[in-house]
N, C-alpha and C positions, 0 to 999 in steps of 0.2 A: 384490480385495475390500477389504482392509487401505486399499488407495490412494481407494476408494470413501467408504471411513470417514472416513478424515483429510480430505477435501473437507466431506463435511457436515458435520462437528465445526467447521473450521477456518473455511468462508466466512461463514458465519450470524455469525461471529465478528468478522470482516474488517468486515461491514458494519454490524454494530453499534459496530461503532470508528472508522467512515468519517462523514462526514458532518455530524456535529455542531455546526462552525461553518455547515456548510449552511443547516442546517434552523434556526437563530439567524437568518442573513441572512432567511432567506422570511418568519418571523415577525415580524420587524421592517419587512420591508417592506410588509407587511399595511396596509393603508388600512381594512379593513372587514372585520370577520369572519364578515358575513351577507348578503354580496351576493346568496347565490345559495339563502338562506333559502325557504322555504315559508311561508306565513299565519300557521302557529302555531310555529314558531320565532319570526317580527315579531311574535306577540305575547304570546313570551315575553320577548323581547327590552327590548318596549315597558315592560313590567313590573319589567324589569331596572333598566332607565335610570329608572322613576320613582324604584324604592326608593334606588338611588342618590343621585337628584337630593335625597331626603329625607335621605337622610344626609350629603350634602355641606351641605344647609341646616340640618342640627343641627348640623354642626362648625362651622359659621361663628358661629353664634350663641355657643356655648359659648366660642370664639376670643375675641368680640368683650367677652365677659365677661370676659374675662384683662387687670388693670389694664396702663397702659405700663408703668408701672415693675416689675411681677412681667416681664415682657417683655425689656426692655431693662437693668433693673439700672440700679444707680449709673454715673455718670459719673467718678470718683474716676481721679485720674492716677494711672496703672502705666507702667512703665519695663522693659523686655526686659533680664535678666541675660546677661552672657555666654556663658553655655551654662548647662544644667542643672546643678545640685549645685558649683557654684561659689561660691557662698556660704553658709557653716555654718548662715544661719536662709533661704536660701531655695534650696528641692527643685527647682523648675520654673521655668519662661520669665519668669513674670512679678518685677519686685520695686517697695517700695512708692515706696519713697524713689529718688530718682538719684542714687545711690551711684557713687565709683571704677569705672570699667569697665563701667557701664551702657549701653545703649543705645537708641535713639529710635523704631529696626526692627528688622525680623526678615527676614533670608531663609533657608528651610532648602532644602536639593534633597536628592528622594528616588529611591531604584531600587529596585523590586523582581522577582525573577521567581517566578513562580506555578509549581508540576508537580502538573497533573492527572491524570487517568490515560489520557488519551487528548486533551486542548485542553491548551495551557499559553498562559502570558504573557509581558511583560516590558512592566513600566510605568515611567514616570519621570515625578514631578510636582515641581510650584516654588511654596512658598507665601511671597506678601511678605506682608509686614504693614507697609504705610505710617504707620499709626498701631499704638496697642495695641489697638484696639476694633474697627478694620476692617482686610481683607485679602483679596488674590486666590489661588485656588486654580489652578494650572493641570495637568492630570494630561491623560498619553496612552497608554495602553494597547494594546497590541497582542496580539490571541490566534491562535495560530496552530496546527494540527495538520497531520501527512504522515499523504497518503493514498497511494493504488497511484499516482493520477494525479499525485501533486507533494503539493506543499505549500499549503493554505488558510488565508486569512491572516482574520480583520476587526479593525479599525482602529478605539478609542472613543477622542473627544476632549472633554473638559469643564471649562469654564471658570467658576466659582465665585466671588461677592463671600460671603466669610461676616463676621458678626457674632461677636466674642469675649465671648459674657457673662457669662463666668467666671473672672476672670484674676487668679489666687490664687497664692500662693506654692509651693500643691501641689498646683494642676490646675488644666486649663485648659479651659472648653467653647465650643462654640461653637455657629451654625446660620447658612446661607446655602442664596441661589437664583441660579441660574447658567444654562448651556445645556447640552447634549451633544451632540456630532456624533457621527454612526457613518457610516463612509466605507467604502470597497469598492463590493458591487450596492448599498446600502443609500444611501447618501448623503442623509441624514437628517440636520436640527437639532431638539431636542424640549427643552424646559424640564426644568430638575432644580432638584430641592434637596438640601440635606444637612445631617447634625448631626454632634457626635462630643465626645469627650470622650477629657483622655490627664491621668491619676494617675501621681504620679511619690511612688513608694510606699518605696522604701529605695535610698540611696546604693549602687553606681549604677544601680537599676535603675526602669525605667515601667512602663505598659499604656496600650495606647491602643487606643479603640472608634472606628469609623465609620462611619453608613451613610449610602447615597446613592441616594437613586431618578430617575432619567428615563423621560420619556415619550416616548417612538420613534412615530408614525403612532400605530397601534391598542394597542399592545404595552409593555412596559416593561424597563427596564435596572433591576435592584434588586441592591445590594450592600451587602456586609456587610463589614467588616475585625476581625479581634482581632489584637494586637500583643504582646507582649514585649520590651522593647528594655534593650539594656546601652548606659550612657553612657562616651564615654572623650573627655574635653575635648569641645572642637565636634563629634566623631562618635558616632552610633550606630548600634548592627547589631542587627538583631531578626528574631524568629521568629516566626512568626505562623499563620493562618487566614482565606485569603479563600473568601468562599461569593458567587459572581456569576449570576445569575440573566438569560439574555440571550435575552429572551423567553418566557419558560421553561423555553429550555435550560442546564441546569445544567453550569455550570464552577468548581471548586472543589477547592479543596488549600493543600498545604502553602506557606507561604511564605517567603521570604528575603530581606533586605536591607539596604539600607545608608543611611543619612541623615546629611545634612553642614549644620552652622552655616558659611551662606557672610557 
């Protein structure tokens, strides 16, 4: 009887813990989420996509109202400090003058690993910044959970030109559009973009915000980052909050890592 118990307490358990980058891969590999709709499903459907189609044609309009220059900002030469908190009047990445020890780029390389309660990660990205105003983002994440049968992996890869239009002595913002691969059953390219913004708020320490949405077939990759990071010369380590949303399927936790001025 005892042994009875501990089965249904225990499996209903198991399989709610199983699965999850499963059921991430099918939703993304979704092409259609009404193939197999009824009349009035298509025409609620239909309904859908117009009110949509009405709201993508206010944002554009409203868009097209946003002068260039609220857009893009001045053009003003900025020069990359050596690291953060390197110099007494300037907090962050950017400075105004080319001073001693200035430089022309930027490359940082990042690690982080995620622990969710059941999906985790480990991501590594590389941002250059060829100029102060333009640069590549490249990030690869991997999330993976053990089940009974092994271990399930899925695989994001996204590639990023962002625009820097904020590049202050104590913060820095930016926005780009890039691609996403999801690789595993999924083997998907989808368009992405991204924003972020990172405040470098007291010697040594930042914050930094990010989010990043891609479009998978029918589905989307939406993520979200908050940071804490402590400075010490060219490295920082910070604690953080990712909330990743992989097709729905929610992966989310604590995070850890480490970022290097290469």
């Amino acid at each position: 009887m005892r042994k009875l118990i501990f089965l249904i307490i225990v499996i209903p358990t198991i399989g709610f813990s199983q699965g999850k980058l499963s059921q991430a891969k099918g939703q993304l590999s979704s092409r259609s989420s009404n193939s197999n709709s009824n009349s009035t499903n298509d025409s609620a459907t239909e309904a859908e996509s117009n009110s949509e189609n009405i709201l993508k044609e206010a944002v554009t309009e409203i868009l097209l109202l946003i002068s260039f220059k609220i857009v893009l900002g001045d053009m003003k030469a900025r020069y990359f400090s050596p690291y953060p908190y390197y110099f007494d009047n300037v907090k962050g990445e950017y400075d105004f003058g080319f001073e001693k020890g200035d430089k022309r780029s930027l490359v940082n390389l990042d690690v982080n690993y995620l622990l969710d309660n059941f999906s985790n990660s480990l991501e590594v990205g590389l941002n250059y910044r060829f100029i102060p105003i333009l640069g590549v983002d490249l990030s690869h994440q991997s999330f993976f959970e053990h089940e009974l049968g092994g271990t399930d992996y899925l695989d994001v890869t996204s590639l990023m030109l962002n625009y820097y239009r904020f590049r202050e002595r104590s913060f820095t913002g930016w926005f780009g559009m890039g691609a996403t691969y999801v690789g595993n059953e999924v083997k998907t390219f989808g368009f992405a973009y991204n924003l972020g913004l990172d405040v470098y708020l007291i010697n040594p320490i930042s914050a930094s915000f990010a989010y990043k949405q891609s479009f998978i077939n029918s589905s989307q990759i939406n993520t979200v980052k908050y940071q804490l990071k402590y400075h010490l010369k060219r490295w920082a380590f910070y604690l953080g909050y990712h909330h990743t949303s992989l097709g729905g399927v929610r992966v989310s936790g604590v995070v850890t890592g480490i970022q290097a001025r290469i």
